[in-house]
Backbone as a printed PyTorch tensor [residue, N CA C, xyz], in Angstrom:
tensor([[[  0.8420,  -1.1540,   0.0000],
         [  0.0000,   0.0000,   0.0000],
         [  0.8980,   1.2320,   0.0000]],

        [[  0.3090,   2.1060,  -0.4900],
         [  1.4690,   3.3760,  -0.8100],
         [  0.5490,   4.7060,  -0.7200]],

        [[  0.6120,   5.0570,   0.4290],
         [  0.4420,   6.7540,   0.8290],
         [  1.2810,   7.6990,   1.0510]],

        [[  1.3230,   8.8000,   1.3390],
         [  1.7980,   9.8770,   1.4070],
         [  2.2860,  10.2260,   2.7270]],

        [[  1.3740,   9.5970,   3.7100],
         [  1.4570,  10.5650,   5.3490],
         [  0.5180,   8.8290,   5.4770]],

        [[  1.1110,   8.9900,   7.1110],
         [  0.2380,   8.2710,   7.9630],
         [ -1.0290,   8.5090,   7.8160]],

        [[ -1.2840,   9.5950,   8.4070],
         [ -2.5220,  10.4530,   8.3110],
         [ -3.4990,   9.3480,   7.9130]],

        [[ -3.3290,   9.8780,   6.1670],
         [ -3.8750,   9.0010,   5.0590],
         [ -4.5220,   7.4920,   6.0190]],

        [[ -4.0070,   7.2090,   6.3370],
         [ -4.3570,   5.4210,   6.8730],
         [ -5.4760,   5.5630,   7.6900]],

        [[ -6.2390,   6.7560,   8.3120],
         [ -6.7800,   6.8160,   9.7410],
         [ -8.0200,   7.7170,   9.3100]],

        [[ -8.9560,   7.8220,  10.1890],
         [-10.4260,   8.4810,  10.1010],
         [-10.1250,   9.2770,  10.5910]],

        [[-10.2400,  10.9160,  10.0880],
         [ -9.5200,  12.3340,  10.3100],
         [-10.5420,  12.7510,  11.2210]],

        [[-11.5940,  12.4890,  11.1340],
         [-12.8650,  12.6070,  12.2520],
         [-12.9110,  12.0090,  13.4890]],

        [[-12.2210,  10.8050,  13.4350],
         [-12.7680,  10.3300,  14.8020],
         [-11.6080,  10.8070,  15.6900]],

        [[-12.3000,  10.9390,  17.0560],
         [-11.1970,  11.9410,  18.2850],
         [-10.5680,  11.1080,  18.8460]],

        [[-10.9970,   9.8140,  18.9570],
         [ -9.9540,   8.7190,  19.2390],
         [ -8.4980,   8.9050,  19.8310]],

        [[ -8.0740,   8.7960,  20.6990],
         [ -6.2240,   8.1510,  20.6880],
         [ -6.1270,   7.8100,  19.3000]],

        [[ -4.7720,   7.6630,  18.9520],
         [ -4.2410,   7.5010,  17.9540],
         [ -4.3610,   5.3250,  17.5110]],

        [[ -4.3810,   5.3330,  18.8380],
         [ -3.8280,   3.3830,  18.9310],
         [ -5.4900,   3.1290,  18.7640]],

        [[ -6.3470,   4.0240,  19.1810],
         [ -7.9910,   3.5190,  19.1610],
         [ -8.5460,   3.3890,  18.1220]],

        [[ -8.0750,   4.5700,  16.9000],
         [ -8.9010,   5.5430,  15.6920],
         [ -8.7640,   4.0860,  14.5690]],

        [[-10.4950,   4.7420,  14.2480],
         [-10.5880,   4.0640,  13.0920],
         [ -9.8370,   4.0990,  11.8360]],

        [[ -9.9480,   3.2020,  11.0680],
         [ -8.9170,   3.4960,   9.8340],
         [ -9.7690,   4.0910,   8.4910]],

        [[ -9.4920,   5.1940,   7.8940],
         [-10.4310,   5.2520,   6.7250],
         [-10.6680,   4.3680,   6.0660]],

        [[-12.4040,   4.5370,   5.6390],
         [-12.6960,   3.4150,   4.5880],
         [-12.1930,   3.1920,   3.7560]],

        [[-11.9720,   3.6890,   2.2530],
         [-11.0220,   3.8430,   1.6390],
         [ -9.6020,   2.7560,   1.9300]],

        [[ -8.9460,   2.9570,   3.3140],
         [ -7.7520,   2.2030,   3.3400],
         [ -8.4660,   1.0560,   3.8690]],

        [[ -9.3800,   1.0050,   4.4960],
         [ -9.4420,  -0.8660,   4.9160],
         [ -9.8650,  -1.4490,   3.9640]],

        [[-11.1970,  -0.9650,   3.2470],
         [-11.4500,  -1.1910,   2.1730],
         [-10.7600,  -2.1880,   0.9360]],

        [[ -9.2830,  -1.0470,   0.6650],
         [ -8.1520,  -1.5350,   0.1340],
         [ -7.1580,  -2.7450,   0.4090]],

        [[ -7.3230,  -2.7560,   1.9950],
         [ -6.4210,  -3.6400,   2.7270],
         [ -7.4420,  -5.1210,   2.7660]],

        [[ -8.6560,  -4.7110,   3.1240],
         [ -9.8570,  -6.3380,   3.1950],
         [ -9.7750,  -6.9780,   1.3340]],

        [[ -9.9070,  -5.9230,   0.4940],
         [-10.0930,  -6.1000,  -0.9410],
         [ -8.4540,  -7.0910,  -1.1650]],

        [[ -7.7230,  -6.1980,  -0.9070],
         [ -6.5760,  -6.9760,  -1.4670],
         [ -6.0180,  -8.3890,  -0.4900]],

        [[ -6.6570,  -8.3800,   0.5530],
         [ -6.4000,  -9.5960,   1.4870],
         [ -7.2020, -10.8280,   0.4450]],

        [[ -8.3360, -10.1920,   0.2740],
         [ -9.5020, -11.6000,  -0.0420],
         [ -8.7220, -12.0520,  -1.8350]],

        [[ -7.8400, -11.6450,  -2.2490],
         [ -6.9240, -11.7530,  -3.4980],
         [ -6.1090, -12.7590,  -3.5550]],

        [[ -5.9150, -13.3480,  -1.8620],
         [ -5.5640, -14.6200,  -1.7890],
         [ -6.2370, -15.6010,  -0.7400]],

        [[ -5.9750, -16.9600,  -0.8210],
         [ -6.6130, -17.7400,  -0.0440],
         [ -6.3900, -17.7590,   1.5640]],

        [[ -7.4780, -17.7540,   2.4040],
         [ -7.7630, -17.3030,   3.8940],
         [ -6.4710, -17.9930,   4.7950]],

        [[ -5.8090, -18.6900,   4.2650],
         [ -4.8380, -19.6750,   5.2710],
         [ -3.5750, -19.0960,   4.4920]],

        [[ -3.4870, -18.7480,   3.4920],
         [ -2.3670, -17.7340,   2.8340],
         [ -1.4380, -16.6970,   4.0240]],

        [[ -0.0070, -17.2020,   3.9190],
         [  0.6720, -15.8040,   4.7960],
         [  0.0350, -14.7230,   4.0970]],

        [[ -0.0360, -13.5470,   4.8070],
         [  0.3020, -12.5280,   4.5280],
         [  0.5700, -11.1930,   5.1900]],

        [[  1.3710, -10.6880,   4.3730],
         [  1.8480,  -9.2970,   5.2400],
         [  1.7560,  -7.8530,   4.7440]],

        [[  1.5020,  -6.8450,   5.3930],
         [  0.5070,  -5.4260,   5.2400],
         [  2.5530,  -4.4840,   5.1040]],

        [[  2.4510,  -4.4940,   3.9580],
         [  3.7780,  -3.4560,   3.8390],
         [  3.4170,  -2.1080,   3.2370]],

        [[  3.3880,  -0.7850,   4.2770],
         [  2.9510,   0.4340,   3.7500],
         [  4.2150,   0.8530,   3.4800]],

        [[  4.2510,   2.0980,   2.3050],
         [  5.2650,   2.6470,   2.1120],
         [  4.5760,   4.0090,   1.7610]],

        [[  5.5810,   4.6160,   3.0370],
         [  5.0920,   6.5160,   2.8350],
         [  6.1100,   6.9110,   2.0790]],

        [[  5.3320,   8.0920,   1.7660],
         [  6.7400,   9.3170,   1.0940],
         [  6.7880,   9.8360,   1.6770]],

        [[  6.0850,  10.8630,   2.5770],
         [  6.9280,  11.6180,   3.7090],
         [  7.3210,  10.5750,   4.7400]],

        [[  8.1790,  11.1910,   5.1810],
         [  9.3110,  10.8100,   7.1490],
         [  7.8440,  10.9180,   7.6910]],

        [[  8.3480,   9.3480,   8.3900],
         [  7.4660,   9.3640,   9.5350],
         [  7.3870,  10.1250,  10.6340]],

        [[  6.3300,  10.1910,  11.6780],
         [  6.3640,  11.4390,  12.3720],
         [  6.7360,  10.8150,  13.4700]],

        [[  7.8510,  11.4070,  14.0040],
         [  8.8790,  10.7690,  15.0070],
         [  8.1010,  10.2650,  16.2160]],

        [[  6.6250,  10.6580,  16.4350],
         [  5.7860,  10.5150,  17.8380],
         [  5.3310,   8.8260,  17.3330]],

        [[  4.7910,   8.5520,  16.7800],
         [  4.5230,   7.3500,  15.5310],
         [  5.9400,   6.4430,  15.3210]],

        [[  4.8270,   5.0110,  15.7260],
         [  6.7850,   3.7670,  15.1540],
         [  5.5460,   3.0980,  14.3920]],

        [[  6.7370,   2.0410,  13.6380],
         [  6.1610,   1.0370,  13.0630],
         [  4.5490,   0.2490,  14.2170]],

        [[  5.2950,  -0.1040,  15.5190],
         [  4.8250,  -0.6030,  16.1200],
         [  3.2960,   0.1040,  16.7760]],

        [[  3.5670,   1.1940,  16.9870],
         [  2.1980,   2.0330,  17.2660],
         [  0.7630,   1.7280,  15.9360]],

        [[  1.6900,   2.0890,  14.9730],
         [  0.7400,   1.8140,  13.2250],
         [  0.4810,   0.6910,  13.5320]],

        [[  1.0040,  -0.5790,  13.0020],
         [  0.6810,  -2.1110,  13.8870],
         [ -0.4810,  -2.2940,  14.4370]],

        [[ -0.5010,  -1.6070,  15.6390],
         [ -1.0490,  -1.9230,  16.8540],
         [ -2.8050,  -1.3250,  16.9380]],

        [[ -2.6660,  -0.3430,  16.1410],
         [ -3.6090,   0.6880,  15.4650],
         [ -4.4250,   0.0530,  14.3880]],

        [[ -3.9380,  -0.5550,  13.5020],
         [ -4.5320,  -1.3850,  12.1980],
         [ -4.8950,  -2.9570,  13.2610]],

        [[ -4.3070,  -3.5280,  13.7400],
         [ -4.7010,  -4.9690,  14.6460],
         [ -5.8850,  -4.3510,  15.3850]],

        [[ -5.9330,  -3.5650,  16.1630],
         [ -6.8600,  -3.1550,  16.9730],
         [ -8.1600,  -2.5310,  16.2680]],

        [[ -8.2940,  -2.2530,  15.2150],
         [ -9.4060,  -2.0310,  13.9290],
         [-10.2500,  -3.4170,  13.0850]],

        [[ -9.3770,  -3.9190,  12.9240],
         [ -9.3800,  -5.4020,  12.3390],
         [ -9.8920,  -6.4660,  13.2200]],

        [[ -9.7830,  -6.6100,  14.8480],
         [-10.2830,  -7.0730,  15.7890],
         [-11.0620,  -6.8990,  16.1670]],

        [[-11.5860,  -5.0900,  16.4670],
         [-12.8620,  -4.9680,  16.8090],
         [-14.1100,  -5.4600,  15.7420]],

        [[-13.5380,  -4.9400,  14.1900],
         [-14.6730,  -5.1660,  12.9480],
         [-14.9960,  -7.2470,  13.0530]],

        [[-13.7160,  -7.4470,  13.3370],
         [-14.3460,  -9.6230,  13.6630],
         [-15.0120, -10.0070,  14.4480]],

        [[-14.9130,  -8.8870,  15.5940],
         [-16.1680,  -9.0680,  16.9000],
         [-17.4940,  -8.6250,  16.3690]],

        [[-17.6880,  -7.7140,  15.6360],
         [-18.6680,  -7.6210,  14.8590],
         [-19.3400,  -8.4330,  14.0360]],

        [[-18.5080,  -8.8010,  13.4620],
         [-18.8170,  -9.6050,  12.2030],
         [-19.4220, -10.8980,  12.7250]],

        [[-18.5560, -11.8240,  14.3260],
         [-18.4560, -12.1790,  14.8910],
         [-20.0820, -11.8930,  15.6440]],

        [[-20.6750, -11.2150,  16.1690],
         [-21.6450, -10.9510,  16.5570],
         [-22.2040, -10.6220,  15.5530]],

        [[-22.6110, -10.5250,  14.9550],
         [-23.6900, -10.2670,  13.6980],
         [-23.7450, -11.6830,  13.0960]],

        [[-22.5170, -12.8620,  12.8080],
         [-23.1570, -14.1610,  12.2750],
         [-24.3530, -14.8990,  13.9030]],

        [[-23.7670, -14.6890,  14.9430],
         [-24.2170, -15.1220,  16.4620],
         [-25.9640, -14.9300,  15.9990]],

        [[-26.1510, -13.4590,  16.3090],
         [-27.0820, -12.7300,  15.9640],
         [-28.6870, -13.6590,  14.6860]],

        [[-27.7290, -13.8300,  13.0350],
         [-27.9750, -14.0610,  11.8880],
         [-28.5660, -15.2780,  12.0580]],

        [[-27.4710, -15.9820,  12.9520],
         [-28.1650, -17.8460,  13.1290],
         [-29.1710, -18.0630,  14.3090]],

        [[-28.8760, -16.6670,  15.4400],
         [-30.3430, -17.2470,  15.9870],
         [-31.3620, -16.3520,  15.6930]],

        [[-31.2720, -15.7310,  14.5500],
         [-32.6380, -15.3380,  13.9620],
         [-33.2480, -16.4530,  12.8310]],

        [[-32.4400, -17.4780,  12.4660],
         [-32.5410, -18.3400,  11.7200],
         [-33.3410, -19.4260,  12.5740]],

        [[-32.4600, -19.5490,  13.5390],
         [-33.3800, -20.6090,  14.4770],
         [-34.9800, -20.1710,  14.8860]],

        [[-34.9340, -18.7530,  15.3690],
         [-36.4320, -18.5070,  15.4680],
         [-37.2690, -18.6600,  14.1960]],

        [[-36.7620, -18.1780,  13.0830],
         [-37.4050, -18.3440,  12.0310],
         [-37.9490, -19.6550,  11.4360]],

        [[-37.1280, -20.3810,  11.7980],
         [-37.0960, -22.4060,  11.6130],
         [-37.9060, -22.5680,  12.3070]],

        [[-37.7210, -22.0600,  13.6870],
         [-39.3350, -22.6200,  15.1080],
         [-40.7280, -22.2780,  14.0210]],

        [[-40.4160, -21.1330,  13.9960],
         [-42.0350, -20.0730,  13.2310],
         [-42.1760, -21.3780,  12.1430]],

        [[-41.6680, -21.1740,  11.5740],
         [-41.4770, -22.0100,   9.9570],
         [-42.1050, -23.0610,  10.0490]],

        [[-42.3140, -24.0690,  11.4750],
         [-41.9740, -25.2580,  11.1920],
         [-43.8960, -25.1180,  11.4930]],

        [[-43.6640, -24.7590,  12.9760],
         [-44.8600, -24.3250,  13.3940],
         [-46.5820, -24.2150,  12.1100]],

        [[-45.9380, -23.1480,  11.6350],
         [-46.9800, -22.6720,  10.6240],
         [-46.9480, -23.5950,   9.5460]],

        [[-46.0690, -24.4290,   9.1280],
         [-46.1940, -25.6430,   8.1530],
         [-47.1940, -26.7820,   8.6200]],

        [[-46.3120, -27.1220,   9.9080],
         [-47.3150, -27.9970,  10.9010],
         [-48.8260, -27.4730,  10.6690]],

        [[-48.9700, -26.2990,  11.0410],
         [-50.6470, -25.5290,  11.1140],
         [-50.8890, -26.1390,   9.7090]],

        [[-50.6730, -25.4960,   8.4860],
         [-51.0130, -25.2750,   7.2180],
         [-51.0820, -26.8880,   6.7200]],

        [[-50.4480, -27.7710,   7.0770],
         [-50.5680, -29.3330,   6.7380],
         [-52.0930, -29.6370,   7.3580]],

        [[-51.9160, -29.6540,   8.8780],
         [-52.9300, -30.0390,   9.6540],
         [-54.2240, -29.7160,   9.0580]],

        [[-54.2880, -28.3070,   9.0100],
         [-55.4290, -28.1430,   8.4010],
         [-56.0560, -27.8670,   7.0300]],

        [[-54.9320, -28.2950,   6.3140],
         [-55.0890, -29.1170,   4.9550],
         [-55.5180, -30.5610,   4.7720]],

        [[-55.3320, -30.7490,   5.6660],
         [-55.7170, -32.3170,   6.1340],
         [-57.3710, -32.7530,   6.3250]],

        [[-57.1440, -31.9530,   7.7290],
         [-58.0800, -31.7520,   8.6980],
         [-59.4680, -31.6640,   7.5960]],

        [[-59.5010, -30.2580,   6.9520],
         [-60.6730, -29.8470,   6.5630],
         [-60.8780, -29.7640,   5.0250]],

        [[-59.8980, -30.2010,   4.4800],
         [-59.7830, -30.1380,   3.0900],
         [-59.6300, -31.3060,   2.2770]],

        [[-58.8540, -32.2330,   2.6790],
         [-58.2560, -33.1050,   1.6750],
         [-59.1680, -34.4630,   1.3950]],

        [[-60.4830, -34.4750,   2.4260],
         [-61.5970, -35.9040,   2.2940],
         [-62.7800, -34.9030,   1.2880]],

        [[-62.3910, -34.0520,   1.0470],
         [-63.5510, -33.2550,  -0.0280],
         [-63.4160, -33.5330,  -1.5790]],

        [[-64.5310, -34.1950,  -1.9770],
         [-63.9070, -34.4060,  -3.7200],
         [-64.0630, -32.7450,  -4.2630]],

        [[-64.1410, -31.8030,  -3.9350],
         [-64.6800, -30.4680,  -4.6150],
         [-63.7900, -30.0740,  -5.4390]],

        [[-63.4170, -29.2390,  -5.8350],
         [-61.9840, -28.8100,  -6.9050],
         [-61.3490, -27.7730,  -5.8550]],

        [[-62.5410, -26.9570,  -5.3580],
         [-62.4540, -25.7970,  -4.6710],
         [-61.5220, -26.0320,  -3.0640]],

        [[-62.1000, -27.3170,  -2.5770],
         [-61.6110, -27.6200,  -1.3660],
         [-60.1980, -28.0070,  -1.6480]],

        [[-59.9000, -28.7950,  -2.9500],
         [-58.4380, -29.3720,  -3.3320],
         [-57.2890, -27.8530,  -3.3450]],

        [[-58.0430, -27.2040,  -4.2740],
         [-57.2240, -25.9490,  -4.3940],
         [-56.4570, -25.2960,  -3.1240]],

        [[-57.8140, -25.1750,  -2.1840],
         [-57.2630, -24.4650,  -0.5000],
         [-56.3050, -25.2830,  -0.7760]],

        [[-56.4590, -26.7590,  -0.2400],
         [-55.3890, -27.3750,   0.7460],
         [-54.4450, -27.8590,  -0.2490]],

        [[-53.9860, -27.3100,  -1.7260],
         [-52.6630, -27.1990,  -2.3000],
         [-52.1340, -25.8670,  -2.0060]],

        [[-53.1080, -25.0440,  -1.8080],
         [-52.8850, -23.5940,  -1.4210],
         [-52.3230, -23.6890,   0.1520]],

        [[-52.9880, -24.2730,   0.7150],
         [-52.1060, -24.4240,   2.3570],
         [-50.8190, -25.2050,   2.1980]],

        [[-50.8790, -25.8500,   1.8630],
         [-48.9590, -26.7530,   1.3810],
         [-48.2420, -25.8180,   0.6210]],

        [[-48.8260, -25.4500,  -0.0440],
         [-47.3770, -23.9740,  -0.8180],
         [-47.3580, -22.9960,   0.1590]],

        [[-48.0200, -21.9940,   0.5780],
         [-47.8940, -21.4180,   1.8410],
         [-47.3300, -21.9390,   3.0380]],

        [[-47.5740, -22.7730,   3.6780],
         [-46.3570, -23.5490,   4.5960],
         [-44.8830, -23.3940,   4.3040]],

        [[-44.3480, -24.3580,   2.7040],
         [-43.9710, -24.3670,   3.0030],
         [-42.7800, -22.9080,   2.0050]],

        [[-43.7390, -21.6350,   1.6130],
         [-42.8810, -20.6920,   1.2800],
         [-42.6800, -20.2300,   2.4190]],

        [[-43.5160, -20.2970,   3.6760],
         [-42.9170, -19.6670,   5.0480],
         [-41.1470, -20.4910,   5.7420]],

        [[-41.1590, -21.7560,   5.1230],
         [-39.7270, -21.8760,   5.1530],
         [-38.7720, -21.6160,   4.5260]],

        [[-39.1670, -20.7620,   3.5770],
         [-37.9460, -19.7930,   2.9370],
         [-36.6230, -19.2530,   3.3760]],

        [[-37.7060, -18.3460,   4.2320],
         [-36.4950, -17.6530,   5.4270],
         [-35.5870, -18.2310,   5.9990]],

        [[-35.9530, -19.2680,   6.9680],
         [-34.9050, -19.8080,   7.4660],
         [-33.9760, -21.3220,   6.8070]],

        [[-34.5230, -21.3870,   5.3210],
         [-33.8850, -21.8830,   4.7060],
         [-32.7280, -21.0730,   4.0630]],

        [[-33.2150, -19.9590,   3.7740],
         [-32.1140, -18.9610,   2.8850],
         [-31.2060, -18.9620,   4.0600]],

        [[-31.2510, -18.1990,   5.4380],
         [-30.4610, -18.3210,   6.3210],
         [-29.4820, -19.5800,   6.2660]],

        [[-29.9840, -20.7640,   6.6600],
         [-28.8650, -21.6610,   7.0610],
         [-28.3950, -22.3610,   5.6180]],

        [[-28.9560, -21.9180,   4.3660],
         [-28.1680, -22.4520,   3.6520],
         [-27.3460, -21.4400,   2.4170]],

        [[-27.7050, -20.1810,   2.7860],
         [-26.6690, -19.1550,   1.9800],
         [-26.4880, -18.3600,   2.7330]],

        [[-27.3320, -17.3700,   3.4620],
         [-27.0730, -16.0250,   3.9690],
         [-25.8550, -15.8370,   5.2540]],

        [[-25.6120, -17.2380,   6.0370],
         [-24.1210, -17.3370,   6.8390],
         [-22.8790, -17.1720,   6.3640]],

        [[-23.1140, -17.6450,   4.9850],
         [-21.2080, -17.8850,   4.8080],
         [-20.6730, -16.4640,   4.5000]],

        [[-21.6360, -15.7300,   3.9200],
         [-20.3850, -14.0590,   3.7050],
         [-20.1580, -13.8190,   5.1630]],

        [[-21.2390, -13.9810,   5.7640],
         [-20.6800, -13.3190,   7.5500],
         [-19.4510, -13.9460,   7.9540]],

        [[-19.4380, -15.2860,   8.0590],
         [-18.2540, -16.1840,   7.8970],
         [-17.0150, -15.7280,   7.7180]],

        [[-16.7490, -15.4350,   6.4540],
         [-15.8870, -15.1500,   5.3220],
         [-15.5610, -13.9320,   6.2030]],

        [[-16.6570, -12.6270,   6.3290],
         [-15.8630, -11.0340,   6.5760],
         [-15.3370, -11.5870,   8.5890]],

        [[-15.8310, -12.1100,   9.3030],
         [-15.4640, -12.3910,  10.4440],
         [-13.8430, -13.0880,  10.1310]],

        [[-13.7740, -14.4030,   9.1520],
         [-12.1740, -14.8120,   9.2480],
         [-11.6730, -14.1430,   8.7710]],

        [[-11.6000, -13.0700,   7.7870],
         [-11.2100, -12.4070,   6.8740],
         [-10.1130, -11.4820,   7.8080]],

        [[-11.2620, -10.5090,   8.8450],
         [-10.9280,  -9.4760,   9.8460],
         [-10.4550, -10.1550,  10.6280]],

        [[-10.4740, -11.5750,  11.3510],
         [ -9.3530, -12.2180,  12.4630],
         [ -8.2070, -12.2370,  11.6040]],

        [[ -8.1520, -12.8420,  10.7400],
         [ -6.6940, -12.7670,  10.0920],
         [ -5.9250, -11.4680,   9.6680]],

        [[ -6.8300, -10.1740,   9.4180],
         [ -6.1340,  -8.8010,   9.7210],
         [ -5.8030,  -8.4730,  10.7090]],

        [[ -6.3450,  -8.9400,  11.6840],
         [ -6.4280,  -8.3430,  12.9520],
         [ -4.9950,  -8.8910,  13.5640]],

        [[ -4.0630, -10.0540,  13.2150],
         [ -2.3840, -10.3170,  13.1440],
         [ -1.5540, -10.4430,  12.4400]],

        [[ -2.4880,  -9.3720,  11.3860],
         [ -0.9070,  -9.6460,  10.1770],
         [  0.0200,  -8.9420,  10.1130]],

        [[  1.3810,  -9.4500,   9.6750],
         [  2.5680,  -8.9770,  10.0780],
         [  2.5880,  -7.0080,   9.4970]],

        [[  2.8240,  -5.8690,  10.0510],
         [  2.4570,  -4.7560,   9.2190],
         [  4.4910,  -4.3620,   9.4980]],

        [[  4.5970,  -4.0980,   8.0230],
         [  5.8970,  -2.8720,   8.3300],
         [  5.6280,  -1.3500,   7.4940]],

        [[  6.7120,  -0.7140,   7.4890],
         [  5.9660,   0.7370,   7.4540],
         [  7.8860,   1.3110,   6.7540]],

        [[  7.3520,   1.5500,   5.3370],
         [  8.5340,   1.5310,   4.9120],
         [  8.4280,   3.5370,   4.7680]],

        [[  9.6250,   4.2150,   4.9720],
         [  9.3590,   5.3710,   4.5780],
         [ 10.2670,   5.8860,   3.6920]],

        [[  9.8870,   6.4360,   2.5060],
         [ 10.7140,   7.0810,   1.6310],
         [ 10.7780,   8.6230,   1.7400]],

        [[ 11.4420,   9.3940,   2.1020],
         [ 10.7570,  10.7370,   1.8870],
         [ 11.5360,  11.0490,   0.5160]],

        [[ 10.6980,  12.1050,   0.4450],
         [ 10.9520,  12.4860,  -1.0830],
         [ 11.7490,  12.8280,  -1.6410]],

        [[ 12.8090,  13.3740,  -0.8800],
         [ 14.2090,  13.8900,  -1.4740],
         [ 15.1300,  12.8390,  -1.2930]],

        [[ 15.0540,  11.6310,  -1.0140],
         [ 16.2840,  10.5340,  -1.2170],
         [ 15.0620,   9.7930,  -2.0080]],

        [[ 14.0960,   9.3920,  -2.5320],
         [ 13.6160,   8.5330,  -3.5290],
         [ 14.3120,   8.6950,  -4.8090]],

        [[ 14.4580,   7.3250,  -5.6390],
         [ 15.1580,   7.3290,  -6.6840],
         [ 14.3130,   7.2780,  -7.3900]],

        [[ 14.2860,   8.0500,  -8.8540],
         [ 13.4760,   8.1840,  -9.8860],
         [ 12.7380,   6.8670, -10.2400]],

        [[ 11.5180,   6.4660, -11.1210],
         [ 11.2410,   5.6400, -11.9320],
         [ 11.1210,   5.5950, -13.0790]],

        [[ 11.6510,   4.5700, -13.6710],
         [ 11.3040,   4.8550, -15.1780],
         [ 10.1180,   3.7490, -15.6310]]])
């Protein structure tokens, strides 16, 4: 990654300590985007390179400690939000099952010994209704977990990756061609 100033790396808004402050979107953004570029069990390591001199109050290790501590809190999140996702799934499965149960029963019950066309219709009409009410917690446990998944390991594995902090300032950089 290649900025200009520390600065650049951090949310100019938030009043934070320096070791607390969020990191601009923009740079995590950049840093989650280019992480997911390789596979989740993949080393990898966060090498910034400024052009201005670092600011002597600021080490490698402070930056570090600043980006880990961003990356940790967003996996507790992520982390609580899949927690969250699956037991709204489970309530939804209770409901689900519940109202299928209902919608069978009394497809059963009051519909299905009727030769009528009309009575057949309800109680195909109560079996599709049942079971589109298990939608929900079908979509849940069988797609809507794994991105949560994914951004939770994604952010544990930012949250210790190796960071160095290379600085060029501008008057000893060597040209490019």
């Amino acid at each position: 990654m290649r900025i200009r100033e520390v600065a650049q790396l951090f949310d100019s808004l938030d009043p934070s300590p320096f070791i607390e402050r969020d990191l601009d979107d923009k740079a995590a953004a950049y840093i989650v985007t280019s992480a997911l570029e390789h596979p989740i069990k993949a080393p990898l390591k966060l090498i910034i390179h400024l052009q201005d001199a670092i600011d002597p109050r600021l080490n490698e290790s402070l930056i570090a400690d600043s980006i880990h501590n961003y990356f940790n809190y967003h996996s507790e999140l992520a982390a609580k939000k899949l927690r969250q996702l699956l037991k709204r799934g489970q309530m939804a499965l209770v409901v689900g099952l519940v109202f299928l149960t209902s919608c069978l029963s009394i497809s059963h019950t009051f519909f299905k010994q009727s030769p009528s066309p009309f009575a057949q219709g309800v109680a195909e009409g109560l079996l599709i209704i049942g079971w589109v009410a298990m939608w929900g917690p079908i979509e849940i446990f069988l797609y809507s977990w794994w991105p949560e998944l994914e951004k939770k390991r994604i952010y544990e594995k930012l949250s210790s990756v190796p960071v160095e902090v290379l600085s060029t300032p501008v008057a000893t950089r060597t040209p490019q061609v």
